[in-house]
Each structure stands twice: as C-alpha cells, then as structure tokens.
N, C-alpha and C positions, 0 to 999 in steps of 0.2 A: 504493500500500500504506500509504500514512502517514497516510489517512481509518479505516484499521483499527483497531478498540478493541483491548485488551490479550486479552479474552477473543474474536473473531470470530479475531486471529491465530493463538489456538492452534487454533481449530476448524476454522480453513483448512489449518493446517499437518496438525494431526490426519488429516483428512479427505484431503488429497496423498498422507501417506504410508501411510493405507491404502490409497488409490486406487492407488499404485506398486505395491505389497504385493500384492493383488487382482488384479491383472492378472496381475502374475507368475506367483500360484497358481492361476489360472485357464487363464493358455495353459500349464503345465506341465498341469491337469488335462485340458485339450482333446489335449494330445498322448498323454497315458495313456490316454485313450478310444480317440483314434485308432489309438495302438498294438493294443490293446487287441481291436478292430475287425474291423484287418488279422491277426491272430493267429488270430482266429476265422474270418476268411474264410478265409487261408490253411491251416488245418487241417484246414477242411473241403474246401477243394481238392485239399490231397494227396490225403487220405480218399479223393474220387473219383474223381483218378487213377490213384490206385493199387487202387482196385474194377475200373475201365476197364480196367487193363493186365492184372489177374486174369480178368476176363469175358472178353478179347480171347486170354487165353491156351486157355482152358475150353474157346469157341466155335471155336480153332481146330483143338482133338483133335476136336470131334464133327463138323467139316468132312471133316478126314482120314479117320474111322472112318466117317462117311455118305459119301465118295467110293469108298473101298476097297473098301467095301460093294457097292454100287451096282455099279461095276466088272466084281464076280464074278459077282453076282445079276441085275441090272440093271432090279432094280425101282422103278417109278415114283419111290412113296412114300421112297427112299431117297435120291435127286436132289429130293425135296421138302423133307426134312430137311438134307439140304449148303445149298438156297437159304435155307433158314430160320436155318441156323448163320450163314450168312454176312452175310445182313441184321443179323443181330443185333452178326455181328463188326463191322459198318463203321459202327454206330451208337457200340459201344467204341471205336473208332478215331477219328471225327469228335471224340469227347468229349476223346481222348490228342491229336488235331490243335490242339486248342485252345491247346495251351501254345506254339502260335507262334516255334514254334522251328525253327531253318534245319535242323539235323538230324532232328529227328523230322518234320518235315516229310515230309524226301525220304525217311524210311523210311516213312511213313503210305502214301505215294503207291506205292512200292514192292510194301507189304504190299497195297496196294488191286489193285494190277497183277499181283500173282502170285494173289491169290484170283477174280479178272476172268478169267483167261489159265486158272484150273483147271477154273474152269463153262464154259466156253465148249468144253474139250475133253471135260468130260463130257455135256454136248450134243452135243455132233459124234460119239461112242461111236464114232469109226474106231479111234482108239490109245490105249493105256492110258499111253504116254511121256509126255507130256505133262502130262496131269493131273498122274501122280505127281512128275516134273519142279515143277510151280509147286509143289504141294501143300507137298513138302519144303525149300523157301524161307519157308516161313512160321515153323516153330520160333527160326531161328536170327535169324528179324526181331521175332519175338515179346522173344528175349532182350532183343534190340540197342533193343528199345523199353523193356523193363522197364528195360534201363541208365541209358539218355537220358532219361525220366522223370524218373527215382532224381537223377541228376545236377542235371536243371534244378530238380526240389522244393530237393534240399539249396541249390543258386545260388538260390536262390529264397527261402528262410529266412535263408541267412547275407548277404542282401542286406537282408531285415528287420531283422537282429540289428543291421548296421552302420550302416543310418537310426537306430535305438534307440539306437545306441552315441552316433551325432553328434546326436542329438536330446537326449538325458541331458547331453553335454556342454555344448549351445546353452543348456539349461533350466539347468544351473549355470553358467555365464556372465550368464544372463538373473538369475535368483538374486541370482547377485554381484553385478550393476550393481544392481539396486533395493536391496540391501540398502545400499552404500556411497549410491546417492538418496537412500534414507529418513533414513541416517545424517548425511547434508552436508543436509539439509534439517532435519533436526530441530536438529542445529548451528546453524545460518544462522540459524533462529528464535528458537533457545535463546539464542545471541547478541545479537540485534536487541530480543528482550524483555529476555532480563535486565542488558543494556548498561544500558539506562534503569531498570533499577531499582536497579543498583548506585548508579548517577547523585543517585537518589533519599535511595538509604543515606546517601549522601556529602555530601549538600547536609543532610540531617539533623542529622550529626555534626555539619557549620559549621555550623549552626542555634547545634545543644547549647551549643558552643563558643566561639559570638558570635564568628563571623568572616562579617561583613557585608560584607567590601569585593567579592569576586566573585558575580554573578549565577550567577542558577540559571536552564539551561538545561537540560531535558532532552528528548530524542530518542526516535523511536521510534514507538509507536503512538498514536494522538488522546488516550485517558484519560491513558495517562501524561504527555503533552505539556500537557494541561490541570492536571495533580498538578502539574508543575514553575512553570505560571505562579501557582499558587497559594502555591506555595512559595518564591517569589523575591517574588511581595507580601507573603508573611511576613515574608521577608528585610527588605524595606525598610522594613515595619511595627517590625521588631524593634530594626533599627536607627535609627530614629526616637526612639524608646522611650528607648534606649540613651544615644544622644544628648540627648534631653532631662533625661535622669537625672544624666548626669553636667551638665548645667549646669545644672540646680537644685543638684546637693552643692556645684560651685566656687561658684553665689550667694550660698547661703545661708552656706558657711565664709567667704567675703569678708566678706558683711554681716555675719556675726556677729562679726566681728571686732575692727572699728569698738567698736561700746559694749562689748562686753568689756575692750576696751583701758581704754576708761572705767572701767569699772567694778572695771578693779585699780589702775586709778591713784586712785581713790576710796576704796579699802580700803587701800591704801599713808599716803594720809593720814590715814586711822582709825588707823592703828597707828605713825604718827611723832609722834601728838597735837598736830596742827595745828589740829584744832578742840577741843580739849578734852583731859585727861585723859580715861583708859578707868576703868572698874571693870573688876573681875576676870572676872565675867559678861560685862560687853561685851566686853574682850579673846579670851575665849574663843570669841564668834563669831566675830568680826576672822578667827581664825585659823581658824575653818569657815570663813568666805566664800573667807579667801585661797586654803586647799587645792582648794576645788571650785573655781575658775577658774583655778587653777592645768590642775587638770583637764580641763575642759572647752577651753582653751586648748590643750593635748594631740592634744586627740580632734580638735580643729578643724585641726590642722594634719598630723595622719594624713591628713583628709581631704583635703586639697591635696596631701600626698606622695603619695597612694593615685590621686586624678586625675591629678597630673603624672607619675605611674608610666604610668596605663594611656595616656596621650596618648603616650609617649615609645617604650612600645612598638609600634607602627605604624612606628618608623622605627628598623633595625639596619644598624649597622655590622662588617659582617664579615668577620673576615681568622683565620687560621688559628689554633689554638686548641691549648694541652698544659692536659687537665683534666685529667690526675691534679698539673699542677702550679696549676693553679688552685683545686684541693678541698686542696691544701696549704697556699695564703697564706690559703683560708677557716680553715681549723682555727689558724693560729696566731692569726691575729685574733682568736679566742674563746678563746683559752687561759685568760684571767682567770675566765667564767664555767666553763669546763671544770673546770680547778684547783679552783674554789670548792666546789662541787659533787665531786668526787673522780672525776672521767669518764674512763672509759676509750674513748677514739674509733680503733677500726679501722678504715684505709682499704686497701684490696686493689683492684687490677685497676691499669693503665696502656694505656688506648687512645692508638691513634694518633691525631695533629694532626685535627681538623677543620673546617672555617666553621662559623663560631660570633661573636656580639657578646659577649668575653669580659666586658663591665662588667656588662652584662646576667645574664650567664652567671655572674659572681659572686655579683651580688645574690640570685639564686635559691641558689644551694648556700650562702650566708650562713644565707638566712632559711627555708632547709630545717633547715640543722644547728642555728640558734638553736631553732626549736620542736621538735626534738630534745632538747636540753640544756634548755629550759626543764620538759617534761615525765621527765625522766627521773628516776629516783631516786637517790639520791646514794649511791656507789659504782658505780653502773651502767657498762654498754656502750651505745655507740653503733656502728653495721656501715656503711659508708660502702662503697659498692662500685662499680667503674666497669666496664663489658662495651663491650666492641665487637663486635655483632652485624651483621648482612647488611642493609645498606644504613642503619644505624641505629646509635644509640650506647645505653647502658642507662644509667643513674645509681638507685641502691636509698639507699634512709636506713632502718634499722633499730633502733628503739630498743625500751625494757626500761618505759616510760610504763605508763600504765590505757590506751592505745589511744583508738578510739570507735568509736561504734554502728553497727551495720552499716548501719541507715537512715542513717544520718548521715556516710558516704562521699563522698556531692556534696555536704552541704553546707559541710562543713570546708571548702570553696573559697572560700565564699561571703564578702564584705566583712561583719567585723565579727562572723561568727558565732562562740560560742566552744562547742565541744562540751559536753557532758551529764557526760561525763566528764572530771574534772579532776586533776591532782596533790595528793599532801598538803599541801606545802608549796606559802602563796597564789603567785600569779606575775603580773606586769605586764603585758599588752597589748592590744594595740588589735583583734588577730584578722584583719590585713591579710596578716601576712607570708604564707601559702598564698595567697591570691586574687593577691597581687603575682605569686608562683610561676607560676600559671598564667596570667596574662598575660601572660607573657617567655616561657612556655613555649610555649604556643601558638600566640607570635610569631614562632617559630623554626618554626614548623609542626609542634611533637612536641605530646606528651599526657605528662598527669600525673597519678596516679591511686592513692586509698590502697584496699593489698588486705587482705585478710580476715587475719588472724595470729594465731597465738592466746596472743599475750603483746604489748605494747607498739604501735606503729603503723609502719606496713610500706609508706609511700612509695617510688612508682616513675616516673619520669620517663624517656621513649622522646625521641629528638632525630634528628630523619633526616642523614644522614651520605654527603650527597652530593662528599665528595673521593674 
C-alpha cells in the first residue's frame, strides 16, 4: 500500500466502501425480491387451495344428489353425472394432496376411498346401504379438509413471516457490520493520509520557525513521502543558509572591528591635538566622526550579542521555574525607565513551577517589557499576564504604544527591523530584542506571536508545560 499516491488511496478506499455498501444493498434487495416472490407464489397457492377445497366441496353435493338420484330412478345418464362429479372431485383432491401433508394426506386417501366404495355400490344396484353409507362420509371429510388446509396455509404464511422476521434481522446485522466497515475503513484511511499531512503541517511550522536540527520524515502514501524528502532538502538547504548567514555577520562584526578600533583611536588623537591644534570647523567633525563610530561600534557588537544569543540558544538549562516570581525581578530591574516614563505595569496570574532555562527565561520577559516601556506613552499601562493552560503556560504583554501593521506581525521578529510605526518620543535600539525573544522562545519549543488589538501591541508567548 505504500506504492499508493495520496489521490489512488482515496479512490481505493472510496471504491471498498462503496463496494461494502453495494453489497449490502444489494443482498438486502435480492432478499426483498425473494420475499417478495414467495409472497406471490404463496398467494397464489392459497388462492388454489382454497378454489380446490371449494370445487371439492361443490363436486361432492352433485355426487350425492346424482347418487340419490340415480338410486330412485336409476337412470343411466345419472350414474354418468356421479362419474363425472367425481373425476372432477379427485382432480380437487390430487390439487389439496399436494400440500404434503401427513394429515391431509390420510384424509385425501380416505375421501378417495369412501367416493371409490360409493361407485362401486352404485354399480353393483343390489343395496342402497352402502352407497349412502360412503356417500355421507364425504361432508364431514370435506370439512376436516377445509380445516387442515386452513391450518397448513396459515403454518405456511406465519412460516414466511418468520424467515422475513430473521431475514430483516440478518439484513440489519448485515447493515450494521458494513456500516461500522465502511466506518473503520474510512478511519484507517483518514488516518494513514492525514497522519502524513499533519506531518507535513509540522515540518512547515519548523521550517517557518528555523528549527533545522530534526529531519523531516514523513509516512504514508508515495507523493507524500516524496513532499517530505523535498522538505527535509529544504530543511538542510535552509539550514545551510542559516549557517552561513550567521558566519558572514560574526566575520564581518570581527573584521570590522579591527580598523574601527583604528579609527577611534585616530579621532581620539584629533581631539587631544596631538597632531595639531583643531579649528572650530575641524573640531566639529572630530565630534561627527566620534559619534558615528561611537555608533557603528554599537551596532557591531549587537551583532555579536545577537549571534552569541542565537548560538546559546541551542543549548538550555533547565530546572524548575516561579515566573510570576521571575516577571517580578524583570519589572524591578526596569523601575528606573518605568518611573521615568510614569508606567503603570500590571502583573496578574501566578502559575505553577515549570522546566524552564530561567536566565533564558529572563532575558525574554526583560526584553519583552523593555519594548513595552520603550513604546509606550508616558502615563501609560503596561498588562503583564501569566495563564497556566493544559499542557502549556501563557505569558501576554499588553501595552497602550501606536502598535504595528498588520502586515508587519512577522516581521517585528525579524533582526534589526524597526516597525513603520513609531513613538512620539525618539527611542534607542538596535530592533534585536523581539528576534532574541523568539529565539529562546522557540528554544523552549513555544511560539511567540503579536495579535491584532486595537490600541497598542498585544504580544503572546505559549511555553509547553510538561511538569
């Protein structure tokens, strides 16, 4: 089954559980015919029977009333009528013999022996005993057939009813088993494909995520199994990439380093007038040059923090964790720019202990509530919230900020982006601290994610919570 494409499975599977379905409806229709059939046959057998037992009744007054006859008069033609009745009666009779039955039987043969035993006395014309002797055994054989008949139709019907009765049962039995088939098979399938597609989802997320270190394997039918090997070249492609990106930024911040160094220790002696007196003009750049390598000296060693961030993430240390007392020593640590600023920072929730790399774990709710406080306006709220959900912890940061663009959700992650939307008042940084976040964040295996709000910016960070 594992040569099967994603579309031949469903079409097999499709194709099983009509073909279960089919049958099923099919032997219930062969047995509704059959009932059906027999219903007709046997209706039309009573019918007969019960003409037979009628004609067999009819034939035997015109017997008695051509014997009686005859008797008095003893005219030919009236002994030709008793043989005529009575042919006719044992044709009704052989017809009532047919229901094979141990009692009508021995009345058949009875009725046959007393209308045998009447002709043969009105041949003989010695005694009139006799004849009338058989004759009058015929009525009350007539009844005793109409009974036994009557009996064997009705056993005969309610013997139909109750093959119907256990046949309706078998056909909902039969029913029940393909329905629960078709059910465990469309299950079975619906599992088997979308195992692998979930697979697929999942290997995507790491993708998004840049979580390179597990192969993508997926299962299942041939296309998808060819998706997965394409997606695990991706993987490696990605991580290639990845890797070379970050060791071109540590090369280049290395090497830039070197003549920068230079070159502020060469603007240090522009401005101790080691080689000269300045004018006031030259002084003035002196102090442009110092500011932008001042600068630029900044950016470069973000970039070393920001690489030895994301290297350091790959490897946690983790032992049990109180974040509502950890989202505590973050807020004191910033009291200075909180105060400065007039902030008011609500923290609510107190989850239980969980694995967790608290240093890690700091850094991020630092450099969450820093670009909270940096964005926010002065008097503001900041909502600091902790949940402890099912199998998972919550962390929310809610501020009072300009927010940003909805396009611009993934890329606030990004190293060094700074949103479209800014504060009034200008504000210093590098635009690492969210990209650091999501690196420790989804080193811990959570996600971090800013939602839609319609006032300020509404980070939410999920943390799995396996104690």
């Amino acid at each position: 089954m594992s040569r099967l494409s994603f579309s031949h499975t469903l079409l097999a599977s499709f194709l099983l559980i009509a073909a279960i379905l089919g049958a099923t409806a099919l032997g219930g229709l062969f047995a509704l015919e059959d009932f059906a059939a027999r219903h007709r046959a046997s209706a039309r057998d009573a019918l007969g029977f019960s003409t037979a037992v009628q004609q067999l009744g009819e034939r035997s007054v015109d017997m008695e009333r051509s014997a009686r006859q005859f008797l008095v008069l003893h005219d030919p033609v009236l002994r030709e009528r008793f043989e005529q009745a009575r042919e006719e009666s044992l044709v009704a009779l052989a017809h009532i013999a047919a229901l094979q039955a141990p009692r009508i039987t021995s009345l058949t043969e009875q009725w046959r022996g007393a209308a045998t035993a009447a002709g043969e006395a009105l041949f003989a014309g010695t005694n009139n005993e006799p004849a009338t002797a058989a004759l009058s055994r015929l009525p009350p054989l007539n009844e005793q057939l109409a009974n036994e008949v009557r009996a064997q139709l009705d056993h005969q019907g309610q013997a139909l009813l109750d093959e119907v009765d256990a046949n309706r049962n078998r056909l909902a039995w039969h029913v029940l088993a393909a329905i629960v088939a078709a059910c465990t098979l469309a299950a079975l399938t619906g599992w088997w494909v979308l195992r692998p597609v979930n697979r697929v989802e999942e290997a995507i997320e790491a993708l998004g995520e840049s979580r390179f270190d597990q192969p993508v394997v997926i299962p299942g039918p041939a296309d998808l199994r060819r998706v997965g090997r394409r997606l695990d070249w991706l993987r490696l492609r990605l991580a290639d990439l990845e890797a070379n990106r970050n060791r071109v930024l540590r090369h280049v911040s290395h090497e830039l380093k070197t003549p920068l160094a230079s070159l502020r220790e060469g603007i240090a002696l522009l401005e101790d007038g080691v080689v000269g007196g300045l004018t006031g003009e030259q002084q003035e750049v002196v102090s442009i040059l110092e500011h932008n390598t001042r600068s630029l000296q900044a950016r470069i060693e973000d970039l070393l923090g920001y690489n030895a961030a994301v290297f350091d993430a790959r490897s946690l240390r983790r032992r049990p964790v109180s974040l509502r007392t950890l989202a505590e020593v973050v807020i004191a640590e910033q009291q200075l720019p909180i105060q400065t600023r007039n902030l008011k920072v609500v923290l609510r929730g107190d989850p239980p202990e969980f694995s967790a790399d608290p240093d890690k774990l700091r850094i991020v709710l630092a450099n969450l509530l820093a670009n909270a406080v940096s964005f926010s306006p002065r008097d503001g709220e900041i909502r600091l919230t902790l949940r402890n959900l099912a199998g998972k912890v919550r962390i929310e940061c809610i501020d009072q900020g300009p927010g940003a663009e909805v396009d611009e959700a993934e890329r606030i992650f990004e190293p060094f982006f700074q949103g479209s939307r800014q504060p009034s008042v200008p504000r210093h940084g590098s635009g690492l601290g969210l990209s650091i976040v999501r690196e420790f964040v989804v080193a811990h295996g959570g996600r971090v994610e800013l939602l839609a709000a319609a006032r300020g910016a509404h980070f939410r960070i999920e943390l799995p919570n396996e104690s």
